[in-house]
C-alpha positions in Angstrom: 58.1 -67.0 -95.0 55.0 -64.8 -95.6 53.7 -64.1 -99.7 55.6 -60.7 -99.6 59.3 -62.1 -98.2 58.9 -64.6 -100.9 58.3 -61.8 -104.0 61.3 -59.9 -102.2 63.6 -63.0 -102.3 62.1 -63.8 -105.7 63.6 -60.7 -106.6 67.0 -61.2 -105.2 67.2 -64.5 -107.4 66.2 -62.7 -110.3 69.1 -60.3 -109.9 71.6 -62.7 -109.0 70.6 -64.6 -112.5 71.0 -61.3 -114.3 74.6 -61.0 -112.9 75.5 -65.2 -113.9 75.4 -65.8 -109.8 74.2 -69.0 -111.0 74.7 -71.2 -107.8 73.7 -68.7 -105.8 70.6 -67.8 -107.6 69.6 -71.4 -108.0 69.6 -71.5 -104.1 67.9 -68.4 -103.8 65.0 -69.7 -106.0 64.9 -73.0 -104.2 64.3 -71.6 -100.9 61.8 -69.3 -102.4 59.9 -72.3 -104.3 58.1 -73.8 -101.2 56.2 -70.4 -100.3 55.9 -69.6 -103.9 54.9 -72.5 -106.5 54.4 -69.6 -109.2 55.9 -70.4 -112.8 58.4 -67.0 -112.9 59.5 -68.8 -109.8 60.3 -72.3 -111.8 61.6 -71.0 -115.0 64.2 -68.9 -113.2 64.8 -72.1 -110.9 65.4 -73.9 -114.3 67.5 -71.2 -116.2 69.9 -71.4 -113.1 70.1 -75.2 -113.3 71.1 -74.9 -117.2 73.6 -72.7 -116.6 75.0 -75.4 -114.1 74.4 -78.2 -116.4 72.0 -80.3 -114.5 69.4 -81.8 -116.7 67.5 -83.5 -114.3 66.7 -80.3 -112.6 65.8 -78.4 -116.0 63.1 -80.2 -116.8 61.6 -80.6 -113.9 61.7 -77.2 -113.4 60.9 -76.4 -117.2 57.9 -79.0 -117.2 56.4 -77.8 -113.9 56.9 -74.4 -115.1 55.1 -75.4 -118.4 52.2 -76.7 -116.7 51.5 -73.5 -114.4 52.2 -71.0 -116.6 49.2 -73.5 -119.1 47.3 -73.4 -115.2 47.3 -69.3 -115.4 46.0 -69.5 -118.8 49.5 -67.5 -119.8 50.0 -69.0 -123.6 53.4 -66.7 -124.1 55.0 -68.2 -120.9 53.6 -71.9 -121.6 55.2 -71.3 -125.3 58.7 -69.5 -124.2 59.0 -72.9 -121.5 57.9 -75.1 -124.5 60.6 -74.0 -127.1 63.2 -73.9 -124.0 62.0 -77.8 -123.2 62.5 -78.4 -127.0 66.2 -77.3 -127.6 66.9 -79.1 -124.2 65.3 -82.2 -125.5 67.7 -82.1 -128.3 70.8 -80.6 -126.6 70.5 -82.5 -123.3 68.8 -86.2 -124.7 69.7 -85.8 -128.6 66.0 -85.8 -129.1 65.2 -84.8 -132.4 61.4 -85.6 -132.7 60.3 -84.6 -129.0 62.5 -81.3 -130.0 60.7 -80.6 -132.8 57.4 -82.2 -130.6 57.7 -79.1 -128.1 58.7 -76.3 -130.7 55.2 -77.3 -132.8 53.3 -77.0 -129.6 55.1 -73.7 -128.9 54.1 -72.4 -132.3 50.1 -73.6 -131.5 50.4 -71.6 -128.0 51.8 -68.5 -129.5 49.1 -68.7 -132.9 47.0 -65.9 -133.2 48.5 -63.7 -129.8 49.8 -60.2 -130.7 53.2 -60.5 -131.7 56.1 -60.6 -129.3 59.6 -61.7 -128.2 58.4 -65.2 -128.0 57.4 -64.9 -131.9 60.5 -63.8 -132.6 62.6 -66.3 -130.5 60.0 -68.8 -132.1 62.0 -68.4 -135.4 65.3 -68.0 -133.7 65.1 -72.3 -132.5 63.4 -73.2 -135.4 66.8 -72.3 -137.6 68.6 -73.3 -134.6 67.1 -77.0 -134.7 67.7 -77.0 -138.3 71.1 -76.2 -138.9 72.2 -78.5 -136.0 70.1 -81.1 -137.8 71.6 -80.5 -141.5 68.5 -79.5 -142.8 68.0 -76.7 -145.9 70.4 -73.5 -145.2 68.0 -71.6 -147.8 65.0 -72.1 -145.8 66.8 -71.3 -142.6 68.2 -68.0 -144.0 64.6 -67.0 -144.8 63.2 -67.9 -141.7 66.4 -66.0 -139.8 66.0 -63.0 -142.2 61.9 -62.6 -140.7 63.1 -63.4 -136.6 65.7 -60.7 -137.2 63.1 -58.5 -138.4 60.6 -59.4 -135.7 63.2 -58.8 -133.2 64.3 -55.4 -134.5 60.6 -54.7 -134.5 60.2 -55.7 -131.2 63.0 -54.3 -129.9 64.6 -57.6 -128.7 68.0 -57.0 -129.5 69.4 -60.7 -128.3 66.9 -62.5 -130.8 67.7 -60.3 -133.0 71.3 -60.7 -133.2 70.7 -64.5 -132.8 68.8 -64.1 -135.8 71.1 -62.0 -137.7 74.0 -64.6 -136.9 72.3 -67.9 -137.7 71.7 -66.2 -141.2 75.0 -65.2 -141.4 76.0 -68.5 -141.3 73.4 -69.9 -143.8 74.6 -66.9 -146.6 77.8 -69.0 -145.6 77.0 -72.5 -146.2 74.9 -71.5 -149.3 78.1 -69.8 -150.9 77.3 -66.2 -150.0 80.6 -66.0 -148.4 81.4 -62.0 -148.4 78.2 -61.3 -147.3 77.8 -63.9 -144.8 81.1 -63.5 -143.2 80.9 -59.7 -143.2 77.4 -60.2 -141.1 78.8 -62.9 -138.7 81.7 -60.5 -137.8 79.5 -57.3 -137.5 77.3 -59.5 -135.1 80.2 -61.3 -133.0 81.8 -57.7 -132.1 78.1 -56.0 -131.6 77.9 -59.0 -129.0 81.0 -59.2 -127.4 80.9 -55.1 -127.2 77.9 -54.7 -125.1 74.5 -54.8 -127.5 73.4 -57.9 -125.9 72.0 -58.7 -122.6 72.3 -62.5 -122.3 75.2 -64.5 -122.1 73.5 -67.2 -124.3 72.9 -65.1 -127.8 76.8 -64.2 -126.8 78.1 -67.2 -127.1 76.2 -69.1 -129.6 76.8 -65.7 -132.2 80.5 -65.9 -131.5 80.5 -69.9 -131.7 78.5 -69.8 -135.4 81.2 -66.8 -136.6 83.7 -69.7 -135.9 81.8 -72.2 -137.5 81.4 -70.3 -140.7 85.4 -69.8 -140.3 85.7 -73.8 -140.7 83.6 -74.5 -143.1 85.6 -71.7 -145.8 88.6 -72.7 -143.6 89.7 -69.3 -142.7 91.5 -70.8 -139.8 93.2 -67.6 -138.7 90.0 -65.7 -138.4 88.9 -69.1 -136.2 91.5 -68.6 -134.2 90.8 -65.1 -133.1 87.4 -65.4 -132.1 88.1 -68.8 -130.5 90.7 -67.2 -128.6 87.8 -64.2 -127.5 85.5 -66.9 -127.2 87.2 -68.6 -124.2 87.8 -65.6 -122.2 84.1 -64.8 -122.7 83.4 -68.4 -121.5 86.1 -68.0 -118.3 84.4 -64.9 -117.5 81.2 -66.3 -117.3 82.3 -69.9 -115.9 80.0 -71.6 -119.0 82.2 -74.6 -119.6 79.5 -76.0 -121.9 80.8 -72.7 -124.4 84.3 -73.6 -123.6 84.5 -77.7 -124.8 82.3 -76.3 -127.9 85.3 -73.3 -128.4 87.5 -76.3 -127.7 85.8 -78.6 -130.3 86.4 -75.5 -133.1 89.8 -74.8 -131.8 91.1 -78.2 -132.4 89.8 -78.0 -136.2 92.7 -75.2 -136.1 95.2 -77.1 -134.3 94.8 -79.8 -136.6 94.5 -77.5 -139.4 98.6 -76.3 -138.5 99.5 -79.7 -137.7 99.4 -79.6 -133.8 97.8 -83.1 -133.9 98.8 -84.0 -130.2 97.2 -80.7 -129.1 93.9 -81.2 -130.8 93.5 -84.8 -129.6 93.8 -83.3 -126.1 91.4 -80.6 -126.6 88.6 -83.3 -128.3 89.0 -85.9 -125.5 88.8 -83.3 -122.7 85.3 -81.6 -124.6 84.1 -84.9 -125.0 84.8 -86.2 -121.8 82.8 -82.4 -119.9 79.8 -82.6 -122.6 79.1 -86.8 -122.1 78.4 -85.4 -118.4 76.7 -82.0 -119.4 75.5 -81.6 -123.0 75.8 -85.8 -124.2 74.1 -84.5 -128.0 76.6 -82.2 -128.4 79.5 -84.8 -128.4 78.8 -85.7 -131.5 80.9 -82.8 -133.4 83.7 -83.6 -130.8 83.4 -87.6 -131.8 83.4 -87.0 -135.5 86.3 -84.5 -135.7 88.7 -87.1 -133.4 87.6 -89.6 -135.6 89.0 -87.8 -138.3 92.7 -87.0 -136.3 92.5 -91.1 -135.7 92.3 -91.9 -139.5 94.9 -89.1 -140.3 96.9 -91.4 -137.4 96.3 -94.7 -139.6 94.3 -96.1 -136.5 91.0 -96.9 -138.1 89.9 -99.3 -135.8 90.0 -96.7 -132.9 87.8 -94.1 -135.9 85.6 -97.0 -136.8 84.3 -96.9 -133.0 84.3 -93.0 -132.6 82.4 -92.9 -135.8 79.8 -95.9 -134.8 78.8 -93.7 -131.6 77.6 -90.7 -134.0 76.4 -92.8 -137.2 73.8 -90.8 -138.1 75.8 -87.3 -138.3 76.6 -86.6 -141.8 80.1 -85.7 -141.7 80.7 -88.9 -140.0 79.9 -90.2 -143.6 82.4 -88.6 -145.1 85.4 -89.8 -142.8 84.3 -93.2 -143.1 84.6 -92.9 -146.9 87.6 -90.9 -146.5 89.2 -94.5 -144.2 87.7 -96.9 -147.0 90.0 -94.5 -149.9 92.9 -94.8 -147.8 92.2 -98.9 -147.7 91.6 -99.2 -151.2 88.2 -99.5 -151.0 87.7 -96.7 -153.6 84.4 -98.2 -154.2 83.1 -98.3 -151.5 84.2 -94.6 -150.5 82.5 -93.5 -153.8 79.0 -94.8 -153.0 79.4 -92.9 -149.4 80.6 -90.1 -150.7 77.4 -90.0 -153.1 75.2 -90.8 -149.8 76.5 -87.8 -148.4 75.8 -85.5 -151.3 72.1 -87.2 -151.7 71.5 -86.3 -148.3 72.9 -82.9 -148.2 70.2 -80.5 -149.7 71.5 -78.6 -153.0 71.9 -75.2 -151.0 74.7 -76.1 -148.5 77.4 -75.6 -151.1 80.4 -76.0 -149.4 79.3 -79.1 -147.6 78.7 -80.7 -151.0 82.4 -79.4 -152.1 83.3 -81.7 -149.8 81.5 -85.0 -150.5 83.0 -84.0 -154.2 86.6 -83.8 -153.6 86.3 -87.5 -152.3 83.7 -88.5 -155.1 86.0 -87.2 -157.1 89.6 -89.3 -155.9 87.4 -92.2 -155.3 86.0 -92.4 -159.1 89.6 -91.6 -160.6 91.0 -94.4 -158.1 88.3 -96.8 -160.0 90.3 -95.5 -163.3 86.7 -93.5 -164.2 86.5 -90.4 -165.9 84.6 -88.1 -163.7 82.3 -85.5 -165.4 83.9 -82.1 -166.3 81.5 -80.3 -165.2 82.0 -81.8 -161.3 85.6 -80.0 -161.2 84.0 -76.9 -162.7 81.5 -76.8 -159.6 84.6 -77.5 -157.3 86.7 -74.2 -159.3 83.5 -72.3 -159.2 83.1 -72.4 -155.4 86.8 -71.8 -154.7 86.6 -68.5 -157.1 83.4 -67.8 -155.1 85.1 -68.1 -151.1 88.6 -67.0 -152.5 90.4 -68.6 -149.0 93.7 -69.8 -149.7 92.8 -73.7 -148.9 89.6 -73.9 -151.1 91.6 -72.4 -153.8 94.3 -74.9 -153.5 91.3 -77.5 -153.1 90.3 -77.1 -156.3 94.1 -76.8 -157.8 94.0 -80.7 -156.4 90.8 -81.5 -158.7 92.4 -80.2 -161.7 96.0 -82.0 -160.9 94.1 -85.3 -159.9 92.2 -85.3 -163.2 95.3 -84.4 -165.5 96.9 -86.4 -163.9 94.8 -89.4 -164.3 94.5 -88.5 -168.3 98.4 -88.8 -168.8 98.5 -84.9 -168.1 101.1 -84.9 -166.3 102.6 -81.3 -167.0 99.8 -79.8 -166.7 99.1 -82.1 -162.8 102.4 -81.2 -161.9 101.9 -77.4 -162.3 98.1 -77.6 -160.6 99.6 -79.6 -157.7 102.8 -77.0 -157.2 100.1 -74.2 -157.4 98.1 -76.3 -154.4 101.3 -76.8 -152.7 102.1 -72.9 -152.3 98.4 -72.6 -151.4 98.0 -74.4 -148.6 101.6 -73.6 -147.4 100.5 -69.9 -147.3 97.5 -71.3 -145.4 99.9 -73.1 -142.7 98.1 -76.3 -143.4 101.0 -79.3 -142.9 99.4 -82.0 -143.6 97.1 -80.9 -147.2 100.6 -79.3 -148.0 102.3 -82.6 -147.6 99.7 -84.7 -149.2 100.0 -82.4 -152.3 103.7 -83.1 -152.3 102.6 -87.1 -152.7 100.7 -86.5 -155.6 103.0 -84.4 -157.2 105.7 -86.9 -156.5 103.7 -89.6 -158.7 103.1 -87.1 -161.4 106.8 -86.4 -161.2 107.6 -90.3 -161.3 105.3 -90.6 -164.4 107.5 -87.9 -166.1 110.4 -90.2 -165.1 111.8 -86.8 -163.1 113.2 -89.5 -160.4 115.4 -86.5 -158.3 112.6 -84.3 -158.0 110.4 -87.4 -157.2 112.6 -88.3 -154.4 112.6 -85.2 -153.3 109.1 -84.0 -153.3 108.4 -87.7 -151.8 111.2 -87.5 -148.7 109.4 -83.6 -147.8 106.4 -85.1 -147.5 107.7 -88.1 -145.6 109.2 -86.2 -143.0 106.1 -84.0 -142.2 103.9 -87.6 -141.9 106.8 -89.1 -139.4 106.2 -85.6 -137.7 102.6 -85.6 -137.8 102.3 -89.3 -136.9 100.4 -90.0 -140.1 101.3 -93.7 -140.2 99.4 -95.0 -143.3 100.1 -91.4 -145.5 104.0 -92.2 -144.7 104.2 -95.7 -146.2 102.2 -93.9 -149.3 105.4 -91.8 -149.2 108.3 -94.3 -148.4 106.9 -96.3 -151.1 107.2 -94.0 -153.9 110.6 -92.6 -152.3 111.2 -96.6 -152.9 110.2 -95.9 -157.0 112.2 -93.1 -157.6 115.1 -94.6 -155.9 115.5 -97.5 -159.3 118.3 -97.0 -161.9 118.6 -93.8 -164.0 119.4 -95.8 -167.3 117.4 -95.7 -170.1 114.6 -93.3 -171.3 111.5 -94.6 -170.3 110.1 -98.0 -168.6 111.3 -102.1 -169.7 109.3 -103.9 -172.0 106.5 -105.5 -169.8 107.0 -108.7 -171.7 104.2 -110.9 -171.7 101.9 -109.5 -169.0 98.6 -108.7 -170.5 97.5 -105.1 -170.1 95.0 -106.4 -167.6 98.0 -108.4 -165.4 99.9 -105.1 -166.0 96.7 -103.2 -163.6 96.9 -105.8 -160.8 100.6 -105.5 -160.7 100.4 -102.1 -159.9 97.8 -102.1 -157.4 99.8 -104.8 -156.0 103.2 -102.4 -155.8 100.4 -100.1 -154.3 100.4 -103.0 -151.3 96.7 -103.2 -152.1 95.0 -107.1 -150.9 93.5 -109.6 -153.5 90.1 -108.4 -152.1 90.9 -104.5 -152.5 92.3 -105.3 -156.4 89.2 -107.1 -156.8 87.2 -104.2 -155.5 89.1 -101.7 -157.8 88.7 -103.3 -160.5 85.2 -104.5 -160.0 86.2 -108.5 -160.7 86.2 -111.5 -158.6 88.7 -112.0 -155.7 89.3 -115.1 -157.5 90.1 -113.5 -160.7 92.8 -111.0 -159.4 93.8 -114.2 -157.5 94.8 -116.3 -161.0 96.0 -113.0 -163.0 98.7 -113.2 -159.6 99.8 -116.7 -159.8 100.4 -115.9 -163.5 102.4 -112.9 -162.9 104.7 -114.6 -160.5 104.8 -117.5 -163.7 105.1 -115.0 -166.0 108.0 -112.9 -164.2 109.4 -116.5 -162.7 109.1 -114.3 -159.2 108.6 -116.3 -155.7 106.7 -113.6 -154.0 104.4 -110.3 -154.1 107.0 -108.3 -152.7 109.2 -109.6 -155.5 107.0 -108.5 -158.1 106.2 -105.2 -156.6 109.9 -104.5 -156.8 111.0 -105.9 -160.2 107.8 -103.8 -161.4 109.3 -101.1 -159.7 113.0 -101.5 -161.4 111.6 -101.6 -164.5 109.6 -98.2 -163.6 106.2 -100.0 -165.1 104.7 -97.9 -162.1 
């Protein structure tokens, strides 16, 4: 093949890459490679591979690339291969140094040039890299506001876009929810309707438009665009696009209580990106180690969640498991890892590290700071989506609640209920139920109790949520003790002190978990037991549990 067959075959690859031919243009550039070690030649080669998920053959390409286009003295190509090299360090390998390694080198190649695309797209990884990593959303909607600006500018209309939805979706996580959401929809349609050429700023706008629909849980705005998103993906055969529409689609499913559904979607995306994106497992891993707590198989969520250990929502689940044990101290101090980790501008992140905080103090019998429910009311008023609102409804029940309020919980927790019924969220709806069931039981309102109780119990049996249906059969258990009488027995002579470990006791809660509640030695909860049982003349926990539950003492 002689130098000019080669640029006319070169040419022929290039097209078939602009059309997403990518097997046939990867073959085309591979027969063109031997008569033609130029770098256009290797970065199309490697583009082609990407799209066809082989790593191997990326960076080789990439690298080799890198090197000629350094050979020709070409700093814009060396820096556009570098800053491709870096988010396929991180997206292929999970590399977060060597990512950010080959983004700094990009931005040393590209100092002092004229600016162009490549300063532009510079900007565009940068908040790319950073958001995947948790870092500050305010600095990455500054540094998105200038690479939209740059790219307008330029007249690059994909970084651009890219630009305009990655700050989008930092307005979002900051708090700035009208305006954020109101950008990431202008830019998902502009992208789907023809105002941008590559298939890549497509699908990672559309994908962040869905994110920012989690995070305020606007789940049927999700599930529109994931729906778009998928035929977008079919159409282009990107299956990388698809698991990552499937990962988002599953937060839906589980968000209307189609838990079988979203454990298929999870294992399938997880099971496609181990072979073709591994990093970008980790969202897929943490999410189905969330649907296996929900399940009461914590085991199986414990090794999900050991896979991913570093990601900061995997922090939250955990201390989400260790509630649901008992071990509400335990979940406090990682729920207050996760909110001295996450930076003070990612707002709704840090609503959710304090809607554990704050069941995991009031489960230690603490009285949480007013002004930590006040943050939680603020930010719901601020998103105004159905679920946040009833989010926040919780806070204010939990806390009544846990000051003898119970009135005023019962009403916070029916407003929470109609919330997140309107919202088509199952299991919130019938976790409110169990809290306004114990409020209920407080008020010595058995019927409505029972009722609230056996509602919620049916939707866990449903759901499969084994550990949240004992919570429920138990207190169905409570409400189900005589009518007589206006409030609870005498508790004879059982200390005040006795009177606490009885009732985590009736709660089915270990000597060690007591013990960990109430911040004393196993060995102390131990003793105030054996002199309960004395004191009652009862052979057995279980006995206890249910005399204390006959003489409504809990």
């Amino acid at each position: 093949m002689d130098a000019a067959e080669a640029r006319t075959l070169l040419a022929a690859a290039q097209e078939r890459l602009a059309r997403g031919e990518w097997q046939e243009a990867r073959k085309t550039f591979e027969a063109v490679r031997p008569a033609l070690e130029e770098p256009e030649v290797l970065e199309g080669l490697g583009l082609a591979a990407w799209w066809l998920d082989d790593a191997d053959a990326v960076f080789e390409a990439r690298e080799r690339a890198y090197r000629l286009y350094r050979q020709r003295g070409d700093r814009r190509g060396a820096a556009r291969m570098a800053m491709a090299i870096a988010i396929d360090s991180f997206h292929f390998r999970g590399q977060t140094a060597v990512a950010r390694g080959w983004q700094r080198r990009a931005a040393r190649l590209l100092d002092g040039l004229p600016e162009a695309a490549e300063h532009a797209w510079l900007r565009v990884w940068d908040c790319e890299l950073a958001l995947a990593t948790g870092q500050d959303a305010a600095r990455v909607r500054e540094v998105a506001a200038e690479a939209a600006a740059l790219g307008h500018a330029l007249s690059e209309p994909d970084a651009e876009i890219m630009a305009l939805s990655l700050e989008g979706l930092a307005l979002v996580m900051q708090g700035a929810v009208e305006d954020g959401m109101r950008q990431l929809d202008e830019v998902a349609t502009a992208a789907v309707s023809g105002d941008v050429r590559t298939p890549l700023a497509i699908g990672i706008s559309c994908c962040n438009l869905v994110t920012a629909c989690e995070i305020v849980r606007d789940f049927g705005r999700a599930a529109e665009w994931c729906d778009r998103v998928r035929q977008f993906s079919a159409r282009i055969g990107w299956g990388v696009l698809s698991s990552v529409c499937a990962i988002q689609h599953a937060a839906v499913l589980m968000w209307r209580g189609a838990w079988s559904d979203a454990e298929a979607e999870l294992e399938r995306a997880v099971h496609h990106l181990a072979g073709a994106r591994p990093s970008m497992q980790e969202q897929a891993l943490v999410r189905l180690a969330e649907l296996r707590a929900r399940q009461g198989r914590f085991a199986d969520a414990e090794a999900l969640l050991d896979r991913v250990d570093w990601h900061p929502h995997a922090r939250l689940v955990r201390a989400a498991m260790l509630l649901a044990g008992g071990e509400a101290q335990q979940a406090a101090d990682q729920a207050r890892r996760f909110l001295d980790q996450t930076p003070a501008s990612n707002r709704l992140d840090r609503a959710l590290g304090a809607e554990l905080l704050l069941r995991a103090e009031l489960a230690l019998g603490r009285t949480l700071d007013a002004g930590a429910v006040q943050d939680i009311v603020r930010l719901a008023d601020a998103v105004g989506t159905d679920p946040l609102r009833a989010g926040a409804r919780i806070a204010h029940g939990l806390t009544a609640a846990a000051g003898g309020e119970h009135e005023q919980a019962c009403a916070a927790f029916e407003d929470a209920i109609a919330l997140f019924g309107r919202a088509g969220a199952r299991y919130e709806t019938a976790r409110a139920r169990v809290d306004l069931a114990r409020s209920l039981l407080a008020l010595r309102r058995l019927d409505a109790a029972s009722a609230e109780a056996a509602r919620a119990a049916r939707v866990f049996e449903e759901l499969g949520a084994a550990r949240d249906l004992r919570a429920a059969r138990a207190l169905l258990d409570a409400a189900a003790t005589p009518r007589a009488g206006t409030g609870p027995a005498p508790t004879g002579r059982l200390s005040p002190r006795e009177l606490d470990v009885l009732r985590l006791l009736a709660e089915g809660l270990s000597n060690a978990q007591i013990a960990k509640r109430l911040i004393v030695s196993e060995f102390t909860v131990k003793r105030h037991v054996a002199n309960i049982l004395t004191k009652l003349d009862l052979p057995t926990r279980a006995a206890a549990a249910a005399h204390a539950a006959r003489q409504r003492w809990i």
